[in-house]
Rosetta silent file (secondary structure, phi, psi, omega in degrees, C-alpha in Angstrom):
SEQUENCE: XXXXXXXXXXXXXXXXXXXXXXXXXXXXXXXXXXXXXXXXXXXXXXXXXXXXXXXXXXXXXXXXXXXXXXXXXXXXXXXXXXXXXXXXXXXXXXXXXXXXXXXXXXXXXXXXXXXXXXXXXXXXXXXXXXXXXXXXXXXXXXXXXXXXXXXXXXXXXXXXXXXXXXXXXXXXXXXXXXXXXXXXXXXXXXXXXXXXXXXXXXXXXXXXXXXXXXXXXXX
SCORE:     score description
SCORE:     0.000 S_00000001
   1 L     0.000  132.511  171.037    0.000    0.000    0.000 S_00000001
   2 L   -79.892  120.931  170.860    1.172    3.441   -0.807 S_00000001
   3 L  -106.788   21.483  155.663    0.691    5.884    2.396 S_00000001
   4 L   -90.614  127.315  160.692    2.773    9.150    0.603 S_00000001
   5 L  -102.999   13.866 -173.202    1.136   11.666   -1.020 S_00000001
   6 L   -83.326  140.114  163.633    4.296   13.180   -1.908 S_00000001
   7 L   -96.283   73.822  163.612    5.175   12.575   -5.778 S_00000001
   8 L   -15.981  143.262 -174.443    8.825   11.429   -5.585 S_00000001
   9 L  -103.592    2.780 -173.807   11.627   12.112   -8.072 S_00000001
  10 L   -82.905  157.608 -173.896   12.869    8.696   -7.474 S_00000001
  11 L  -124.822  167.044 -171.280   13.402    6.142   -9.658 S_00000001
  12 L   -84.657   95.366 -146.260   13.101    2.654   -9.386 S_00000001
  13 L   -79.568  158.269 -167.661   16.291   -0.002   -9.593 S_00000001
  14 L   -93.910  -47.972 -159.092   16.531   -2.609  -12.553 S_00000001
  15 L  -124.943  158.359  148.064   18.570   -5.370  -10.945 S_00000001
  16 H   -15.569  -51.676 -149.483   18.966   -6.917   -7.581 S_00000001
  17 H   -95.311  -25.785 -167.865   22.555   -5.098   -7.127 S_00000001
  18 H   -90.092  -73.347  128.660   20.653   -1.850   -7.734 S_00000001
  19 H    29.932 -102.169 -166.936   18.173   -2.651   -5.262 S_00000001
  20 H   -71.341   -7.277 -167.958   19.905   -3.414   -2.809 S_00000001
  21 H  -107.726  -24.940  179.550   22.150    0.120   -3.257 S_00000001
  22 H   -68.937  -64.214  176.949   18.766    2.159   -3.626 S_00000001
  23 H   -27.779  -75.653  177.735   17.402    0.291   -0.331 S_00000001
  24 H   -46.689  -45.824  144.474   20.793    1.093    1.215 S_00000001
  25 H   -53.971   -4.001  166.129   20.457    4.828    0.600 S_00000001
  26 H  -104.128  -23.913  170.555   17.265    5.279    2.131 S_00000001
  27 H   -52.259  -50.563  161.567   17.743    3.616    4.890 S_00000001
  28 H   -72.692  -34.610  173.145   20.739    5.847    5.616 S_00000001
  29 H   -64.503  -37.876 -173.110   18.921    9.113    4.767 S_00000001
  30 H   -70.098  -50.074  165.681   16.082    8.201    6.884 S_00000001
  31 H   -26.419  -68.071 -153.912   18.701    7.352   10.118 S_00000001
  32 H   -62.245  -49.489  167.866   20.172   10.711    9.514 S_00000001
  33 H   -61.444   -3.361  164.306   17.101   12.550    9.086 S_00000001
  34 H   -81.932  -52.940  177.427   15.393   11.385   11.843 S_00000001
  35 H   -61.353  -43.630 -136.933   18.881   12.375   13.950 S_00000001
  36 L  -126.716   29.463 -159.950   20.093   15.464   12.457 S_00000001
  37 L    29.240  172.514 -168.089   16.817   16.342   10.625 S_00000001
  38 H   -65.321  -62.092 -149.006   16.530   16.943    6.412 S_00000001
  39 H   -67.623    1.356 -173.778   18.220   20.659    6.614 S_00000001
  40 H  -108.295   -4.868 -171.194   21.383   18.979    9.026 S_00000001
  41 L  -120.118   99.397  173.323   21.465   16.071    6.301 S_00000001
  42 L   -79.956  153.431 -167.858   23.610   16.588    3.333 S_00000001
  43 H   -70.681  -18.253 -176.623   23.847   14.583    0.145 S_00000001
  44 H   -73.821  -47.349 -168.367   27.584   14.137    1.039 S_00000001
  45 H   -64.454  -51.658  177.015   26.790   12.510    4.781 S_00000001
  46 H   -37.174  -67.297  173.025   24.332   10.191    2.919 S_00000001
  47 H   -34.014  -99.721  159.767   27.094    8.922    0.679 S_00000001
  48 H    41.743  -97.056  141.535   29.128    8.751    3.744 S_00000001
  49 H   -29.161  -50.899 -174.704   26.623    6.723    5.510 S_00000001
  50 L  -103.268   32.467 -176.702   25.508    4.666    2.797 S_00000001
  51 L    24.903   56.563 -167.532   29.007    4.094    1.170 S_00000001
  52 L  -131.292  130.641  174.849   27.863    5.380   -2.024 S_00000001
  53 L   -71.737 -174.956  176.762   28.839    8.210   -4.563 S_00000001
  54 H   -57.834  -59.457 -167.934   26.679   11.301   -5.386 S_00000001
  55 H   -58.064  -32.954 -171.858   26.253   10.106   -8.958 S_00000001
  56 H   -58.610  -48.298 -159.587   24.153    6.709   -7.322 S_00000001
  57 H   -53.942  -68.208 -147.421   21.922    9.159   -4.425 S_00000001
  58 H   -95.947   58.257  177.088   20.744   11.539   -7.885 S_00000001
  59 H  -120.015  -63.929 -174.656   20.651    8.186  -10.465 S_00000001
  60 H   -78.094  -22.381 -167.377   17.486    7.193   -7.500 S_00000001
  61 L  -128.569    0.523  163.664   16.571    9.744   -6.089 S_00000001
  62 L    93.395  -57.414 -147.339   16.657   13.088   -8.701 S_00000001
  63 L   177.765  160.281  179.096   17.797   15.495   -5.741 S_00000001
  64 H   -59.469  -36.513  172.179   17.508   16.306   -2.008 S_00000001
  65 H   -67.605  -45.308  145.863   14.323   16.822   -2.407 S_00000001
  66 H   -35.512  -62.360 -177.595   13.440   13.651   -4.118 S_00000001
  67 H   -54.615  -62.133  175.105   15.441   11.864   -1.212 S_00000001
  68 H   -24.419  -76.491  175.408   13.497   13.766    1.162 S_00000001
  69 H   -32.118  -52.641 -157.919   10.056   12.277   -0.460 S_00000001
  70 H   -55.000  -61.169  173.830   11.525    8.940   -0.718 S_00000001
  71 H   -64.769   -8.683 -179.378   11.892    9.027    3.434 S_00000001
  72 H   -82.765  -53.681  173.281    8.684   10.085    3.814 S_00000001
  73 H   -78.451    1.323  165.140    7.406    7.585    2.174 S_00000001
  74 H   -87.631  -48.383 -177.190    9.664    4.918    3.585 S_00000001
  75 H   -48.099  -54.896 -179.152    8.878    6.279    7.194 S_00000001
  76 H   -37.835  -58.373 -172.460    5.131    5.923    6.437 S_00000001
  77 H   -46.594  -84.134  158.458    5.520    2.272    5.317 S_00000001
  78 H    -7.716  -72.627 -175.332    8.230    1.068    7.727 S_00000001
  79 H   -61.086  -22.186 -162.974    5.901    2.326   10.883 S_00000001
  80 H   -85.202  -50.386 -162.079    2.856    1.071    9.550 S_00000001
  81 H   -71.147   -9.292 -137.431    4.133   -2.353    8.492 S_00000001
  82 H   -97.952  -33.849 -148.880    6.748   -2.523   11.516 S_00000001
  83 H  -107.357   -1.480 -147.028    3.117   -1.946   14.066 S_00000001
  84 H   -86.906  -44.071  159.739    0.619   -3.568   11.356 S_00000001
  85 H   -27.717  -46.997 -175.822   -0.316   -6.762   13.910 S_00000001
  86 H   -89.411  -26.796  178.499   -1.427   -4.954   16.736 S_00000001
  87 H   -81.116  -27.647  163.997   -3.014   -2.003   14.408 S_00000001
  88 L  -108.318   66.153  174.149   -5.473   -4.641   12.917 S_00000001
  89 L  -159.275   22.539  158.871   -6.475   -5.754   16.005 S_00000001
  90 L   -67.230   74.759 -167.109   -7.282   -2.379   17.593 S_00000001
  91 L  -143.801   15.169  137.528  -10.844   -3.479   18.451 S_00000001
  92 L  -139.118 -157.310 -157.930  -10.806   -3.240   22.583 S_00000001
  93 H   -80.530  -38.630 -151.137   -9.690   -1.396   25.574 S_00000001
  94 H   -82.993  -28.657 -170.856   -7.035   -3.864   26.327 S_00000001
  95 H   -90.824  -21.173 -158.272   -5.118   -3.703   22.609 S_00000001
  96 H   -82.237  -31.961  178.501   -5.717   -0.283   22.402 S_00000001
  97 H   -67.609  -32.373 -162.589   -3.465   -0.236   26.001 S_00000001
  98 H  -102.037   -6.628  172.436   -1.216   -2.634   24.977 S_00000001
  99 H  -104.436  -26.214 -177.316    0.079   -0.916   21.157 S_00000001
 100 H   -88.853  -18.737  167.273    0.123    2.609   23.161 S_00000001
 101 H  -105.893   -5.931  145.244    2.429    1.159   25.590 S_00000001
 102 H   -39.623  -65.865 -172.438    4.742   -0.703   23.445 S_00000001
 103 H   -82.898    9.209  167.706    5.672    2.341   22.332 S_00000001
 104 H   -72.151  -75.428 -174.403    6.043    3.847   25.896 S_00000001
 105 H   -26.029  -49.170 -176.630    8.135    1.119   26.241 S_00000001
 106 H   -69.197  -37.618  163.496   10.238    2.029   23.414 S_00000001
 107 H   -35.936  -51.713 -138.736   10.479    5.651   24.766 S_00000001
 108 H   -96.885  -13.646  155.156   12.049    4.831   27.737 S_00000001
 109 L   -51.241  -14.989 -179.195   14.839    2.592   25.780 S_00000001
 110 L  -118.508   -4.319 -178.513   16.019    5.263   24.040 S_00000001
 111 L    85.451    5.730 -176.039   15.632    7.796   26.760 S_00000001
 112 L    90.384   -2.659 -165.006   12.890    9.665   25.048 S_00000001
 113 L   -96.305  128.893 -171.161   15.288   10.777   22.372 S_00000001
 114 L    92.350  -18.352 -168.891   13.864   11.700   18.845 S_00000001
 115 L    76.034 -174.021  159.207   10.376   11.398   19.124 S_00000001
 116 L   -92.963  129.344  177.396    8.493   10.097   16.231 S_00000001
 117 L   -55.023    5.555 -169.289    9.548    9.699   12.710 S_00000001
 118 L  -108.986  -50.780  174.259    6.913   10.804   10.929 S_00000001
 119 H   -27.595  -61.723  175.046    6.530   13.773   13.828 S_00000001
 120 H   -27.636  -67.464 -179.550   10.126   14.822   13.212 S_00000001
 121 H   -74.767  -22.275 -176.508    9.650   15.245    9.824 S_00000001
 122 H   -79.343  -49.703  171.309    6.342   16.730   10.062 S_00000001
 123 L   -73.991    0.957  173.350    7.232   19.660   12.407 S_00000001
 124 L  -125.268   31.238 -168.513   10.281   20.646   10.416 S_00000001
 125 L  -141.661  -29.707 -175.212    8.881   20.077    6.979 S_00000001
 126 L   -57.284  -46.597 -151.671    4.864   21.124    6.947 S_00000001
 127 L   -90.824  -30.921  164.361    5.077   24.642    7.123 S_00000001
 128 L  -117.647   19.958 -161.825    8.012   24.820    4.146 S_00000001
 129 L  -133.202   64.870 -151.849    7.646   22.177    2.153 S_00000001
 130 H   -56.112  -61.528 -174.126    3.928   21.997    0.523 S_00000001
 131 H   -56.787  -29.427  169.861    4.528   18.291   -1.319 S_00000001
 132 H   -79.621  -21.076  153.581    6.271   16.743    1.850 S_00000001
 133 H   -58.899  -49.510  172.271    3.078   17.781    3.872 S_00000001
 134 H   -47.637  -76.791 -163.753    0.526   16.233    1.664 S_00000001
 135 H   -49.388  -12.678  170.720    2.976   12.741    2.025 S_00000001
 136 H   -73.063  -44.591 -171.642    3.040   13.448    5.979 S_00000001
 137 H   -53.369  -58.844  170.209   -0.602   14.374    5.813 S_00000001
 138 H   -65.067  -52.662 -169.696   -1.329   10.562    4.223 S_00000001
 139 H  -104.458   22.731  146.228    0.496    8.844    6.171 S_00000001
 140 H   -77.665  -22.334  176.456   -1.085   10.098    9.670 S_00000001
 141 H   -82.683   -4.021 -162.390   -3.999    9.962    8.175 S_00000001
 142 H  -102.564   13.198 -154.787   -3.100    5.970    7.032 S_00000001
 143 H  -111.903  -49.788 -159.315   -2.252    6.124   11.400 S_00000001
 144 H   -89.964  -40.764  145.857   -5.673    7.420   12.099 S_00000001
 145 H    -3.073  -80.407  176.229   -7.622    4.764    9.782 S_00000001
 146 H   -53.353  -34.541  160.398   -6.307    1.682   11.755 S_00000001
 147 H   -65.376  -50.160  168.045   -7.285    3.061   14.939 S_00000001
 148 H   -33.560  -62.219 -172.879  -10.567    3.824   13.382 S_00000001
 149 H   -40.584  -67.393 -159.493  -11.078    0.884   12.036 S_00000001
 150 H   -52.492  -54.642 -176.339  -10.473   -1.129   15.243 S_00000001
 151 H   -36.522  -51.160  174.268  -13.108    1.628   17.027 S_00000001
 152 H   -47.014  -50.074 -164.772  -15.554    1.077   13.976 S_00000001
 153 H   -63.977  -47.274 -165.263  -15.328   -2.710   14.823 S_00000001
 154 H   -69.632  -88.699 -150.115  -15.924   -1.946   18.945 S_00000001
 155 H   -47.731  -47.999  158.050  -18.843    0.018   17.777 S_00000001
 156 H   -39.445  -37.754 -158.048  -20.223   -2.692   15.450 S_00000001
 157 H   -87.785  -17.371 -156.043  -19.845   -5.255   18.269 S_00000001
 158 L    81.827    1.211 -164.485  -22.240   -2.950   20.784 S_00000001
 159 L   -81.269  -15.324  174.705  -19.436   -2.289   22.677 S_00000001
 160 L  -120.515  151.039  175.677  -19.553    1.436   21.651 S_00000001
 161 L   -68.600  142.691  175.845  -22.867    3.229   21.164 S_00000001
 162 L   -30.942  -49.105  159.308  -24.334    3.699   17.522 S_00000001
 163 L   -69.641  -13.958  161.280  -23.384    7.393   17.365 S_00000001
 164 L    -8.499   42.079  178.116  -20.203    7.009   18.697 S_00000001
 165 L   -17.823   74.868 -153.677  -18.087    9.333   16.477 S_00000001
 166 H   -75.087   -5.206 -154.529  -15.514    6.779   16.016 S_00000001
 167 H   -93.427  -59.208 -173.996  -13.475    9.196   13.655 S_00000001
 168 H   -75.600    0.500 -159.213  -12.620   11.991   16.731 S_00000001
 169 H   -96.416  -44.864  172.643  -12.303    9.473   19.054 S_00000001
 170 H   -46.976  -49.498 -174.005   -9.243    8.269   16.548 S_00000001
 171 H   -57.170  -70.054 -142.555   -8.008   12.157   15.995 S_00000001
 172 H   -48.981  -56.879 -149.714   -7.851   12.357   20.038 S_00000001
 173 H   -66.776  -19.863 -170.247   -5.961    9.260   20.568 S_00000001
 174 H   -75.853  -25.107  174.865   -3.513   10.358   17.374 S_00000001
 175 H   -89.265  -44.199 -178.835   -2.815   13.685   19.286 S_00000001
 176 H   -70.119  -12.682 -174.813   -2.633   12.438   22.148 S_00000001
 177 H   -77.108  -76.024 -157.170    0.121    9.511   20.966 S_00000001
 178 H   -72.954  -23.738  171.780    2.369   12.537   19.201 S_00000001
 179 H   -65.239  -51.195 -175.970    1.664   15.204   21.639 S_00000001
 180 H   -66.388  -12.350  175.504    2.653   12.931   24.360 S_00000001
 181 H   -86.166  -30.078  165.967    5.587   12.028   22.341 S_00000001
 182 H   -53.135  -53.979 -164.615    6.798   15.866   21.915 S_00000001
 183 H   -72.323  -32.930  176.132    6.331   16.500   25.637 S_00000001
 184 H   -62.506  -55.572 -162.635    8.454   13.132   26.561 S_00000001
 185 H   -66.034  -25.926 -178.509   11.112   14.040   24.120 S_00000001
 186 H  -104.385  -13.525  164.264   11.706   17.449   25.524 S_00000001
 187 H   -95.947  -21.462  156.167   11.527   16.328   29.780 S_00000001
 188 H    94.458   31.078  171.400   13.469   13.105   28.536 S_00000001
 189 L  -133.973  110.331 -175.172   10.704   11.166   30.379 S_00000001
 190 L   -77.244   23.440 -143.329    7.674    9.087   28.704 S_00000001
 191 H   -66.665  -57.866 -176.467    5.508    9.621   32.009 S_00000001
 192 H   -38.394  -54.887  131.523    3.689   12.697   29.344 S_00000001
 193 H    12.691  -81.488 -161.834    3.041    9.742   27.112 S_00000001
 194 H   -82.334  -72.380 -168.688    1.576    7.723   29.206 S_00000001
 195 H   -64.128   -7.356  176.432   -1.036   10.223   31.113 S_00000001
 196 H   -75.935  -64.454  170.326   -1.738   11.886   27.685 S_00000001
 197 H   -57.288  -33.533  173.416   -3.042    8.298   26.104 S_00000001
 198 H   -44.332  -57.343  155.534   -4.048    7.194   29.026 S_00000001
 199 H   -37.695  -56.711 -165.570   -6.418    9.769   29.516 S_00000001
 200 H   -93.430  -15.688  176.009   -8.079    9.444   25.905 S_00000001
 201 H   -80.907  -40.169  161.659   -8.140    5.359   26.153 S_00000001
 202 H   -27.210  -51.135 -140.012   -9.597    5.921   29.871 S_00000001
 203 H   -99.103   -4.453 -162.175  -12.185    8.444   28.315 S_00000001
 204 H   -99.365  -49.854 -165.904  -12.727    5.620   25.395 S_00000001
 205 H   -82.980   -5.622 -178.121  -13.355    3.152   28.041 S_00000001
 206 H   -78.946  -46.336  169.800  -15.774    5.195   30.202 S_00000001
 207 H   -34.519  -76.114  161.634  -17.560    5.796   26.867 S_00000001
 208 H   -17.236  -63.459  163.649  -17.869    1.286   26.874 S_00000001
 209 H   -59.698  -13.863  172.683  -19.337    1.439   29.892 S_00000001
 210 H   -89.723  -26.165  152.798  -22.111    3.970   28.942 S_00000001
 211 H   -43.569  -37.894 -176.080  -22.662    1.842   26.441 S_00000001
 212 H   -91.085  -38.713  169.980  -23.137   -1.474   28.326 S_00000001
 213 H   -36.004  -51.368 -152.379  -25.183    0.599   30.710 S_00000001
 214 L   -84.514  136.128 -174.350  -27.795    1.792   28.011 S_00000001
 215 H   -55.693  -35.590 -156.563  -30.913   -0.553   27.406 S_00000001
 216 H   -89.691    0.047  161.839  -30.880    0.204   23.746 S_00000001
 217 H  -127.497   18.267  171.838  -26.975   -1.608   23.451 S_00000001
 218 L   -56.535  157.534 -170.993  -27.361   -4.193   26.239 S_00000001
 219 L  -135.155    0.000    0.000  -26.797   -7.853   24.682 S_00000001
């Protein structure tokens, strides 16, 4: 599945050997641009990194800007596919706890350091970059889907009332996941994390209960 809406300058390798050298250059751009963000990451440290000349990065990728697209649309994938078990199976209180604190978990292995990749790129790229916004735009919105979905599913089941607005219930939890990731990243603690999701799965699960409560979704 494509989740970028950015339209990439990249091109696509012919052989195996090519492949594997394209693969290798994105891989490295995306490291560095997640550390040292796209304006600290030059086409020379990419070589660098990815033991590659100049002529290879703009044979695949066109230009910095290309490369830029290219991670965006690797980050999108990567997160989605790396999380895609537990995201189609966001359909109670308990999974929805247990995929928001995996990545708590992951916070406090790294110390809180970096944030999110897509985040990263979003806050240093939306406001000056119009085509790298749309592909940011798609793939939080391909973020906010899967939770939907599972929510859609709850809501199907009785477990959420018919009118549920399963779609803001998604936004909250998506703000509250990246908000909570900003505010970790800058006290170097996920505790912000944790009561920010907490708080919107809490307010998901009181919602369940008003639900089981009401004669018209009792089973």
């Amino acid at each position: 599945m494509k989740t970028s809406g950015v339209e990439p300058q990249a091109k696509a390798a012919s052989t195996e050997g090519g492949r594997r050298t394209r693969d290798r250059i994105l891989q490295a751009a995306a490291e560095l641009m997640f550390k040292q963000g796209v304006a600290g990451t030059s086409i020379p440290d990419v070589q660098r990194s990815a033991r590659v000349s100049a002529s290879q990065i703009y044979h695949y990728f066109g230009d910095k800007k290309g490369l830029t697209a290219a991670v965006i649309e690797y980050q999108n994938t990567v997160k989605l596919e790396q999380q895609r078990p537990l995201l189609d199976h966001l359909d109670s209180i308990d999974a929805l706890r247990e995929w928001c604190e995996r990545a708590a978990v992951r916070l406090d292995a790294v110390h809180c350091a970096g944030g999110c990749e897509i985040g990263s790129l979003a806050s240093e790229l939306s406001d000056i970059d119009p085509s790298a916004r749309l592909g940011l735009a798609t793939g939080f919105a391909a973020w906010q889907a899967a939770i939907e979905s599972g929510l859609t599913r709850m809501r199907e089941r009785g477990d959420l009332g018919a009118d549920e607005d399963v779609s803001a219930l998604a936004v909250a939890l998506l703000a509250a996941i990246q908000g909570g990731m900003l505010l970790s990243q800058v006290n170097q603690d996920a505790t912000p994390y944790r009561r920010a999701v907490n708080v919107v799965i809490d307010h998901i699960a009181d919602r369940v209960a008003a639900a089981q409560a009401s004669p018209s979704t009792s089973r």
